[in-house]
ZAMARGU-4260 file (C-alpha; in steps of 0.2 Angstrom, whole numbers, plus 5000, padded with zeros to 4 digits):
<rodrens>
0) 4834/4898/5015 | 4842/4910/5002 | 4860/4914/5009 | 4873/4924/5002 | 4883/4908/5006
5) 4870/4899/4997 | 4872/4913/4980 | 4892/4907/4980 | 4890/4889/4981 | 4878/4892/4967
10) 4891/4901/4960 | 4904/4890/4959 | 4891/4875/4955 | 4888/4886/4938 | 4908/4886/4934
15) 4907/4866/4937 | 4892/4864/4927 | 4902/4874/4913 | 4917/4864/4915 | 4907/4847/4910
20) 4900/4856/4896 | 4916/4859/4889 | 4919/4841/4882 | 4901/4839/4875 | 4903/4856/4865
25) 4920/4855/4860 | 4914/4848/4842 | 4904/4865/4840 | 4918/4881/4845 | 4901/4895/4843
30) 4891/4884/4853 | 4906/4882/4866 | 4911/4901/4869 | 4891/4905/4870 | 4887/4892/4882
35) 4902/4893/4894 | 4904/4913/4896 | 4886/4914/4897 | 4885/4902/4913 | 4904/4911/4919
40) 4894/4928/4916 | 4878/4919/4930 | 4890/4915/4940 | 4899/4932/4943 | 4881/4940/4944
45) 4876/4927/4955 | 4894/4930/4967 | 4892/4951/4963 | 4874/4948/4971 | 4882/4939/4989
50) 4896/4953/4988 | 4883/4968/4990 | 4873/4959/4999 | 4886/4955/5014 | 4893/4971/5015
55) 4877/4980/5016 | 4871/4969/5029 | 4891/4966/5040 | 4886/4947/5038 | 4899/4938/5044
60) 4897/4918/5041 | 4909/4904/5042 | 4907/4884/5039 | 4918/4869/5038 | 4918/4858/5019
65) 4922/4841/5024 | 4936/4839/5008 | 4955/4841/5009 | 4964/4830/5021 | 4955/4819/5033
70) 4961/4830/5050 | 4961/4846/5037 | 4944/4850/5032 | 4942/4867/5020 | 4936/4882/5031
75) 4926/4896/5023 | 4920/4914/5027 | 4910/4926/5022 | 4912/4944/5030 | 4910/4962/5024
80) 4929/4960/5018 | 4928/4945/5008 | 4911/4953/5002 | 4918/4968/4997 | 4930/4959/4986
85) 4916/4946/4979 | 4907/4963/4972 | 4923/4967/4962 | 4929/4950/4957 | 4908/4948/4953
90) 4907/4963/4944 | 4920/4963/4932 | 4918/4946/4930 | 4904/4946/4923 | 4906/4963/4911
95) 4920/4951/4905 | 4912/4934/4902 | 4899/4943/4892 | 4913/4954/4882 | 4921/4936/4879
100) 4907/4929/4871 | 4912/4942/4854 | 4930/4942/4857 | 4933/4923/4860 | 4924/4920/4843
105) 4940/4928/4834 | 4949/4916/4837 | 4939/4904/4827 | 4945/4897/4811 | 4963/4902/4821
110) 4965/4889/4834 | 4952/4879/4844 | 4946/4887/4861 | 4942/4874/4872 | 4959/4876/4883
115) 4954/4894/4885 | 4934/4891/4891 | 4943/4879/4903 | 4955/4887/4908 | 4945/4905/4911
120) 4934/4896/4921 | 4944/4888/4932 | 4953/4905/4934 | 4939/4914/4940 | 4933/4899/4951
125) 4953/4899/4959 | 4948/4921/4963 | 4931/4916/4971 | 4938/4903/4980 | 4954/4913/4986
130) 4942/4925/4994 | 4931/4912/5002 | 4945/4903/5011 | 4948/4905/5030 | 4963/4893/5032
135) 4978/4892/5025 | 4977/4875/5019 | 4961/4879/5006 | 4971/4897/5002 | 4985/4890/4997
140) 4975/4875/4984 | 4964/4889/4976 | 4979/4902/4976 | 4989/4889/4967 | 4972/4884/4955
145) 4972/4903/4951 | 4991/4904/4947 | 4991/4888/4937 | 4974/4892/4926 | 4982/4911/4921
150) 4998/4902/4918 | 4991/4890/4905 | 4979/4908/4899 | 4994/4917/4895 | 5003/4905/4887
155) 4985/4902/4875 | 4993/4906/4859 | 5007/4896/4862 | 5016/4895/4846 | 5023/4913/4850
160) 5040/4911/4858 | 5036/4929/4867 | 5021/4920/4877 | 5030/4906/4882 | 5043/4918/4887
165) 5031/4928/4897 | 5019/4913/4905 | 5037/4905/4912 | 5042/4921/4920 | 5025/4925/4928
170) 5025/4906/4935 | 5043/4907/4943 | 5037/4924/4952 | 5020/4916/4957 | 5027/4903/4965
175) 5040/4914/4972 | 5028/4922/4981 | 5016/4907/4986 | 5033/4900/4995 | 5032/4917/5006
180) 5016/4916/5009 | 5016/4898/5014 | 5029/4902/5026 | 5018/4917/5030 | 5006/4906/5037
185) 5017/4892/5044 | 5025/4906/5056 | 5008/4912/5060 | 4998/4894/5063 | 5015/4888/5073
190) 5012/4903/5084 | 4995/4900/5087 | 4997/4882/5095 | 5015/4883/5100 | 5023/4874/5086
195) 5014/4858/5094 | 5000/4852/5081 | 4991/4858/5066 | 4977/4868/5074 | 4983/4885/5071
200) 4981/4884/5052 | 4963/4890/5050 | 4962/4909/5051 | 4953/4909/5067 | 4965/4902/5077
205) 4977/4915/5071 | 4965/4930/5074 | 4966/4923/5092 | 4983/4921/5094 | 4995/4933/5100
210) 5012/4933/5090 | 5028/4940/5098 | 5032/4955/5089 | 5047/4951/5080 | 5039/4934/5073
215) 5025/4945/5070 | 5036/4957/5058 | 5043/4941/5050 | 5025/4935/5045 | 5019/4953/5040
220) 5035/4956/5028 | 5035/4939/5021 | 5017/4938/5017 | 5018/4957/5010 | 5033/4949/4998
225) 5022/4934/4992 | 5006/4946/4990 | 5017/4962/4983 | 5027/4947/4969 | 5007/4943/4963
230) 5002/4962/4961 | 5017/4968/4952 | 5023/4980/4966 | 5040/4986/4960 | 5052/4978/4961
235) 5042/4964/4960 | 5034/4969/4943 | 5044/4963/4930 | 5031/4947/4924 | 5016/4961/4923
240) 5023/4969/4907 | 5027/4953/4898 | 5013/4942/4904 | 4997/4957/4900 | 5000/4960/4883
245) 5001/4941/4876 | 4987/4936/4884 | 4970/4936/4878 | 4960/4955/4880 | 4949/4948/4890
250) 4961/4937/4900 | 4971/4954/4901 | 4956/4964/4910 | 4951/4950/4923 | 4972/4948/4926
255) 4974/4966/4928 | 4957/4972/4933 | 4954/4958/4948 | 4967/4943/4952 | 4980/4959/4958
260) 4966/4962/4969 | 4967/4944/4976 | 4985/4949/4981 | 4978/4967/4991 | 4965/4957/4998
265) 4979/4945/5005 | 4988/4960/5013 | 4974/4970/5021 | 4968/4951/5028 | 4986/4945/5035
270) 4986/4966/5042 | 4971/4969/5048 | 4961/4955/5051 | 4974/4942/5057 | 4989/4948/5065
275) 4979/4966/5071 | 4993/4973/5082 | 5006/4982/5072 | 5020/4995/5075 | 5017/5010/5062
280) 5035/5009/5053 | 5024/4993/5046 | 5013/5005/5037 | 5027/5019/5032 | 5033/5005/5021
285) 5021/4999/5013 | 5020/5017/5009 | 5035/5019/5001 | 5033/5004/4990 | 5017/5012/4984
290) 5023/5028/4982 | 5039/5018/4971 | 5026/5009/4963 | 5014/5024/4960 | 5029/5035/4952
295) 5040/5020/4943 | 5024/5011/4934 | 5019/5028/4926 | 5036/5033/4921 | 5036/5015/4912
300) 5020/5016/4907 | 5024/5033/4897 | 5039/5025/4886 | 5028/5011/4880 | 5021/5009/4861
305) 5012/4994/4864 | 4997/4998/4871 | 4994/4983/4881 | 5014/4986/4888 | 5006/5001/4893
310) 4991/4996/4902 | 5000/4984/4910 | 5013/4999/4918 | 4998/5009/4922 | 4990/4994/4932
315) 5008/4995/4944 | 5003/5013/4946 | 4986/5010/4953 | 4992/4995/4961 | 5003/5009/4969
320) 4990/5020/4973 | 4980/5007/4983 | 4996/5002/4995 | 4997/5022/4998 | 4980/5021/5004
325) 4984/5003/5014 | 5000/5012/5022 | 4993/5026/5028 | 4977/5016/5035 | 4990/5005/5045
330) 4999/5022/5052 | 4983/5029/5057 | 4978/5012/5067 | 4995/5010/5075 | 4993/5032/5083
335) 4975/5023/5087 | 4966/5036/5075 | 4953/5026/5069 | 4942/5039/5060 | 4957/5044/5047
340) 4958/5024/5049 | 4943/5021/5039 | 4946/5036/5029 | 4963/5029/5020 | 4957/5012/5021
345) 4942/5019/5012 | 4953/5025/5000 | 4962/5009/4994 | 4949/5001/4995 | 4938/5012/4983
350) 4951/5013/4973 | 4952/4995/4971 | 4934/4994/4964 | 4937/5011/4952 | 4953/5001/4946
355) 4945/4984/4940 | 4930/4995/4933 | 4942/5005/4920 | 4955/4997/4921 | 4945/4982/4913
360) 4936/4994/4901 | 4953/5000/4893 | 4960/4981/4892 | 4942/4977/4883 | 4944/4993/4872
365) 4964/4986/4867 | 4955/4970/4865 | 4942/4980/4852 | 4955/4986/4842 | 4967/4973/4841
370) 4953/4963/4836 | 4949/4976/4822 | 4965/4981/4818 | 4977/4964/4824 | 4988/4978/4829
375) 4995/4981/4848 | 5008/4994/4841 | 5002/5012/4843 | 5013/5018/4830 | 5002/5007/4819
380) 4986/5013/4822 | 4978/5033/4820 | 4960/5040/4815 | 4949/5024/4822 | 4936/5035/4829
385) 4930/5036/4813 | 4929/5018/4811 | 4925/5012/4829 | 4915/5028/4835 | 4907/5017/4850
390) 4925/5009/4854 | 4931/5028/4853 | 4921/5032/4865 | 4918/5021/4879 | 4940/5020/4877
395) 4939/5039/4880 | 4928/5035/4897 | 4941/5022/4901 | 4957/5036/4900 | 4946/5051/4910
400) 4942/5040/4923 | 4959/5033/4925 | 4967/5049/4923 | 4956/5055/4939 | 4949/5069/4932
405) 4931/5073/4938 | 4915/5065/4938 | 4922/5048/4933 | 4926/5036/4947 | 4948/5038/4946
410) 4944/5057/4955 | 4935/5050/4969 | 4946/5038/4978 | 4962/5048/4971 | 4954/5064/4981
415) 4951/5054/4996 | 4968/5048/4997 | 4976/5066/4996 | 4964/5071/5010 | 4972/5057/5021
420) 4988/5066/5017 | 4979/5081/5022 | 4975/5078/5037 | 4990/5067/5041 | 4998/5082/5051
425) 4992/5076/5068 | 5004/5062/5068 | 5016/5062/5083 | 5031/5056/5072 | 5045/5070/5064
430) 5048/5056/5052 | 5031/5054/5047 | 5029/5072/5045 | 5044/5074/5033 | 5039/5058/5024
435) 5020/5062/5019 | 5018/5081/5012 | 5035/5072/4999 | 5022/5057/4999 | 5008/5068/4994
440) 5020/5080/4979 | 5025/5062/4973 | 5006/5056/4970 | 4999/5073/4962 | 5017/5071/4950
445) 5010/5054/4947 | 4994/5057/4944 | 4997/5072/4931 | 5010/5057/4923 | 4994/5047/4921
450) 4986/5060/4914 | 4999/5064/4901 | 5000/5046/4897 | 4982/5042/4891 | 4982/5057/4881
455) 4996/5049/4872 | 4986/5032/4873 | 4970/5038/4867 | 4976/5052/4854 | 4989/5042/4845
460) 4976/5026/4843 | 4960/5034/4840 | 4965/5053/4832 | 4971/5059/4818 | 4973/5046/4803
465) 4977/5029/4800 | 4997/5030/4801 | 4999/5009/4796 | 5008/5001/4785 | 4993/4992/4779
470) 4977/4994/4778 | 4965/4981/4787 | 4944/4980/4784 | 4943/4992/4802 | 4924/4986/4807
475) 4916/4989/4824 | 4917/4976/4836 | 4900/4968/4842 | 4883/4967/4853 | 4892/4958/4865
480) 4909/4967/4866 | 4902/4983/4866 | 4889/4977/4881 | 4902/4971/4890 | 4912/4990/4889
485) 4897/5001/4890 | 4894/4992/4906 | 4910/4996/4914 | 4911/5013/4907 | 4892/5016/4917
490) 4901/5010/4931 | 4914/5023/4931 | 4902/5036/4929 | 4890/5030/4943 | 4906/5027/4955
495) 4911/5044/4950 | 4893/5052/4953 | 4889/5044/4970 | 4901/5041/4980 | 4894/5043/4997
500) 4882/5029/4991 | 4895/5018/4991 | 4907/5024/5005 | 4890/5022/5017 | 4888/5002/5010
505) 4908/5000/5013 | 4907/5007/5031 | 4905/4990/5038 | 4923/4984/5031 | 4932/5000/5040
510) 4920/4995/5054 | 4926/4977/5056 | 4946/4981/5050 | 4949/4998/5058 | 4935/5001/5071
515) 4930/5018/5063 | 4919/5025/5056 | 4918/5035/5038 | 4898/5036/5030 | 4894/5050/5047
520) 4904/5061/5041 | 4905/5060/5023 | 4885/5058/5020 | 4882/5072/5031 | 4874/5082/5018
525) 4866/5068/5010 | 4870/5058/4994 | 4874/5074/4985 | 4890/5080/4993 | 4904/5069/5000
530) 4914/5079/5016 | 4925/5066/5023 | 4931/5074/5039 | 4921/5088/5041 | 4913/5100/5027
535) 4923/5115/5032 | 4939/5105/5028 | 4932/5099/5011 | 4918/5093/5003 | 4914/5086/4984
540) 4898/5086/4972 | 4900/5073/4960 | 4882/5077/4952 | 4883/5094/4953 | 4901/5094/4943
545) 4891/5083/4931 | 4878/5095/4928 | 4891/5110/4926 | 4900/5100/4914 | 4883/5094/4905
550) 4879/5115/4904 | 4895/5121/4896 | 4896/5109/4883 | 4878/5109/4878 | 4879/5130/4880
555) 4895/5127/4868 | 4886/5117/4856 | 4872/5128/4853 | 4883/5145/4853 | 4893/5136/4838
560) 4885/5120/4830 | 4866/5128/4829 | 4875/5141/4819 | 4880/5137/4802 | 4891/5148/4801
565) 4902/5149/4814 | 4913/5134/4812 | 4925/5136/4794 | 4933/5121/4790 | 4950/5123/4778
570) 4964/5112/4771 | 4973/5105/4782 | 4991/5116/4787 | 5006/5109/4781 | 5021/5118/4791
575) 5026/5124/4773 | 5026/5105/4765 | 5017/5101/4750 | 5014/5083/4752 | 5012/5079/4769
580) 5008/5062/4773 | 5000/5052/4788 | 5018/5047/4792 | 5022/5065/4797 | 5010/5064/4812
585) 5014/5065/4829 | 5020/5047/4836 | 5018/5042/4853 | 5039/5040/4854 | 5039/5059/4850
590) 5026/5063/4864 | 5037/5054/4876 | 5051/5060/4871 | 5053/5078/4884 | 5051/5063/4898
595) 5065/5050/4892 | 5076/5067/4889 | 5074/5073/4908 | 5072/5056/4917 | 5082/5045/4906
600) 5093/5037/4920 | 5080/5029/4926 | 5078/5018/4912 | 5089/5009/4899 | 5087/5018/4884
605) 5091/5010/4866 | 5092/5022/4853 | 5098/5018/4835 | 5097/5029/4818 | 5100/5021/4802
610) 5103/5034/4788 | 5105/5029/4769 | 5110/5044/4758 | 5107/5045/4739 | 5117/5036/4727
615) 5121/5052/4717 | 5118/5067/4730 | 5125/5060/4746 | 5121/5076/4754 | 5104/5069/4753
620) 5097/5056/4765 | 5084/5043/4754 | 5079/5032/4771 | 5078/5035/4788 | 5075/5021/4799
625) 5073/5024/4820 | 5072/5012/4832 | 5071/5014/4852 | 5072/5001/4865 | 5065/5008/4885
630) 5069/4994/4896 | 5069/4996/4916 | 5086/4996/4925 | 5079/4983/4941 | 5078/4970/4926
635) 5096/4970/4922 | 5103/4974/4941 | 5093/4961/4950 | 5086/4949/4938 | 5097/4946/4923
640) 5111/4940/4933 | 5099/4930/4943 | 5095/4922/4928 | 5115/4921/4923 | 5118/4913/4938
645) 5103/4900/4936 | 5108/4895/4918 | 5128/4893/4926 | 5124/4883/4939 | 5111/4873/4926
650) 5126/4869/4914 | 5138/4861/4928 | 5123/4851/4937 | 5120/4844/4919 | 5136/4836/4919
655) 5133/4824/4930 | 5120/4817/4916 | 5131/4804/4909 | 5118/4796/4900 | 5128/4777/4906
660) 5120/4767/4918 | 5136/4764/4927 | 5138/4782/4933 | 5120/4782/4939 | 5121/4765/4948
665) 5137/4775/4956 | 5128/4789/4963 | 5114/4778/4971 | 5126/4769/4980 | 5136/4785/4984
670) 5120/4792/4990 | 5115/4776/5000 | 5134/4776/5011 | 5131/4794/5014 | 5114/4792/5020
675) 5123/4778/5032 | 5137/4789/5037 | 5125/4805/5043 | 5112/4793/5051 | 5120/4781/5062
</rodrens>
């Protein structure tokens, strides 16, 4: 019979069948990239498809593979959690894969793409696979496939010194983490048995263990280290922003849009589902951390002229926003509150799926232009929606939703979360009281920030005119990038518009997590209005805001456009210049510049003028040149001299290579009588 088991064993069957295809296409690349996204793209739609499907129905399955070790067979399970997370990895995975099969084909006559087919598949075979896992064993080997296939991704165009720069810091801070999280798990399955046998390493001996609460708090804070390194929580963001933007786009959307996900779905399963019991200091930090994460990512964001740098900043924001939704869930559950429970977790966790849907569709849209343009440079870019009006437009979807502003999908989870602050007032904690209503100003701060951002992202790209010093053939991208865009932008509409739909199919991961309940009270009055507590607190019409947005702008457009008349089109004014070039616009350093001015000391700020005046008139200035550097302060306090101290301690071990046999035949028998001495 037809399982949802069955759909992601299928799944990953389709991934393997594209991995032996690999080596029989590689003589024909078009072949290759059509062949191998197109079976990566089944089997996201085939694991989107066991997602819903779990959920809807609270499934919860587990069975035993007989690989691994011979007394560690791999444990699997499918429930409503791990199903929620298959619909996101699934969906996006597959708006992707079909994206790819354009954007992948501009690399040809480049470079040859076979390590990226591999490679991409294996990546999104590692996510599937972290979410099926129920031991820690099988976790750790498909979070390391994950890690080890976006290495070798991000390090595709490897001639670049910038990705190789980028792919080694991103490993060292993966494995960084995996080393917490390893030891996560070893506190956890040691617990289970007693620290006498290997038992405790499958998930279900730890959810029916009871850990002593201070062994507990060690697990929690060194599994929320590993998973916060992976999902670029600050401070542990510093590989995001290098690794994003030297990747390929579409490598880019699936990094930011799904494998930070792997690393929240990590925490809510160490939190909720395997250690349960929880003091809720555990949740007020994990809500400073988001709130740090939510505020810092933003501000970074804002400073950035690489569009793809800032996408990559915006992604520690959201990242943000989701752990503020986690933190206040685990607050609630500790005051045994379960309704508000489900009503943050709810939160994160539609936030979660509204991030990987626009978040992914601005990374494709960077991806569209830097395909059209080969530029990542704001300041190089200006007037492409008149080149790339379809590009234009779905980017535009890609910045209101992200910039939560209503009826796309960024609104929805960002007002559920501040009705969690709302309502947080019944907690029996001064400290808490003080902490939240500054929680709550620092998120609506941060999310006008994010506003302000994507106004400069989208205005400075796409408005305007082309500001470059050259001029590329600027063409629409294709069928398939386009698809791929127009999928995820329909998504963020759809999320946007029917929310209660979707909170009532989530109920059953609050139910299994939080034992509380959210679709009640927020479907109350149907599918039309979302009340998440009660309707006389508040209550929101994603359709009927729609509609009223749909009325003005048509009534708009037939009180001006239908009239000939109305609309007088003149020279453009030139502030008293007579030739004003497309030089003289508005850059996206100048629109920045009012925030680096009031919050400089939070950054490292570079500034440098070079003026050279006239030969004849010095008075008068013949060139101008500007350059500004934004770099954030943690790199230099806490990772530069990390790094110092590596390379120190690199050189004086490297002395001890002599390059004479002697000297090493010395230091084996020196090791040997020391070996001797401690042993006897």
């Amino acid at each position: 019979m037809i399982s949802p088991f069955t759909l992601t064993t299928a799944a990953l069957f389709v991934i393997l069948l594209a991995l032996i295809m690999v080596p029989l296409l590689s003589r024909s690349q078009r072949l290759l990239i059509v062949s191998v996204f197109s079976l990566t793209a089944v089997a996201s739609l085939l694991t989107l498809t066991a997602g819903i499907w779990t959920v809807w129905d609270g499934i919860t399955e587990s069975y035993i593979i007989l690989l691994g070790l011979p007394d560690l067979p791999f444990h699997m399970r499918l429930d409503p959690l791990s199903g929620f997370f298959l619909t996101v990895i699934g969906a996006l995975g597959f708006m992707v894969s079909v994206y790819s099969i354009g954007y992948v084909k501009g690399f040809i006559g480049h470079r040859p793409v076979t390590s990226l087919a591999v490679f991409y598949s294996l990546f999104l075979a590692g996510m599937f696979m972290v979410i099926l896992a129920d031991d820690a064993f099988f976790f750790l080997i498909s979070w390391e496939v994950m890690a080890a296939a976006s290495y070798f991704l991000v390090m595709f165009e490897d001639e670049k010194t910038e990705n190789r720069r980028a792919a080694f810091l991103y490993l060292v801070v993966a494995h960084i983490g995996a080393i917490a999280i390893l030891l996560s798990f070893g506190l956890m399955a040691g617990s289970a048995t007693g620290f006498e046998g290997f038992n405790g390493y499958t998930f279900d001996a730890m959810r029916h263990a009871t850990f002593p609460p201070h062994w507990a708090a060690v697990a929690f804070f060194l599994a929320f280290f590993g998973f916060a390194a992976k999902a670029g929580v600050i401070p542990l963001h510093v590989w995001l922003p290098e690794a994003h933007p030297v990747a390929p786009s579409n490598v880019s959307a699936l990094m930011s849009g799904i494998m930070l996900k792997t690393a929240i779905y990590g925490i809510v399963r160490v939190t909720f589902d395997l250690i349960r019991d929880f003091p809720w200091w555990w949740g007020a930090v994990v809500l400073i951390f988001g709130l740090a994460s939510a505020l810092l990512g933003i501000l970074y964001a804002l400073q950035q002229q690489d569009l793809k740098k800032l996408l990559a900043y915006s992604s520690v924001e959201n990242i943000g926003i989701i752990l503020i939704g986690i933190g206040l869930s685990m607050t609630f559950a500790a005051f045994h509150n379960p309704v508000l429970s489900a009503l943050a977790l709810t939160a994160g966790l539609y936030h979660t799926l509204n991030h990987a849907m626009f978040k992914g569709l601005l990374f494709m849209g960077a991806g569209a232009v830097l395909h059209a343009t080969h530029e990542r440079n704001m300041e190089e870019t200006g007037g492409l929606i008149h080149r790339m009006p379809w590009t234009s437009a779905l980017f535009l979807i890609g910045c209101l939703s992200i910039s939560a502003l209503p009826p796309f999908n960024g609104f929805v989870s960002e007002w559920l979360t501040f009705q969690a602050f709302l309502l947080s007032t019944a907690l029996p904690s001064t400290l808490l009281n003080l902490l939240i209503p500054l929680g709550a100003a620092l998120l609506a701060l941060a999310a006008a920030l994010a506003a302000m951002c994507f106004v400069k992202a989208f205005g400075v790209t796409f408005l305007g005119q082309w500001r470059g010093h050259h001029r590329p053939h600027i063409h629409e991208v294709d069928w398939s990038m386009r698809t791929g865009m127009g999928m995820a932008a329909l998504a963020c509409l759809c999320l946007g518009i029917f929310p209660t739909v979707m909170i009532n199919w989530m109920d059953a991961v609050s139910v299994m997590l939080v034992r509380g309940k959210l679709a009640e009270s927020a479907g109350a009055f149907g599918w039309l209005w979302l009340t998440p507590i009660s309707h006389e607190r508040a209550s929101y019409s994603g359709p009927i805001v729609l509609l009223g947005i749909v009325g003005v702008v048509s009534l708009v457009f037939l009180l001006l456009h239908a009239r000939r008349r109305t609309i007088h089109r003149g020279p453009l004014w030139d502030c008293g210049f007579e030739k004003i070039t497309p030089r003289m616009q508005y850059t996206a350093t100048a629109f920045s510049m009012p925030i680096r001015r009031v919050l400089g000391f939070l950054f490292h700020v570079r500034e440098r003028q070079e003026a050279k005046r006239h030969l004849v008139h010095k008075a008068f200035i013949e060139r101008l040149r500007y350059s500004l550097r934004v770099r954030d302060h943690l790199w230099d306090w806490l990772y530069q001299p990390v790094a110092d101290i590596s390379f120190w301690v690199a050189r004086r071990v490297g002395r001890l290579q002599q390059g004479r046999i002697q000297v090493y035949l010395i230091y084996s028998f020196a090791t040997i009588i020391l070996l001797l001495v401690l042993l006897r």
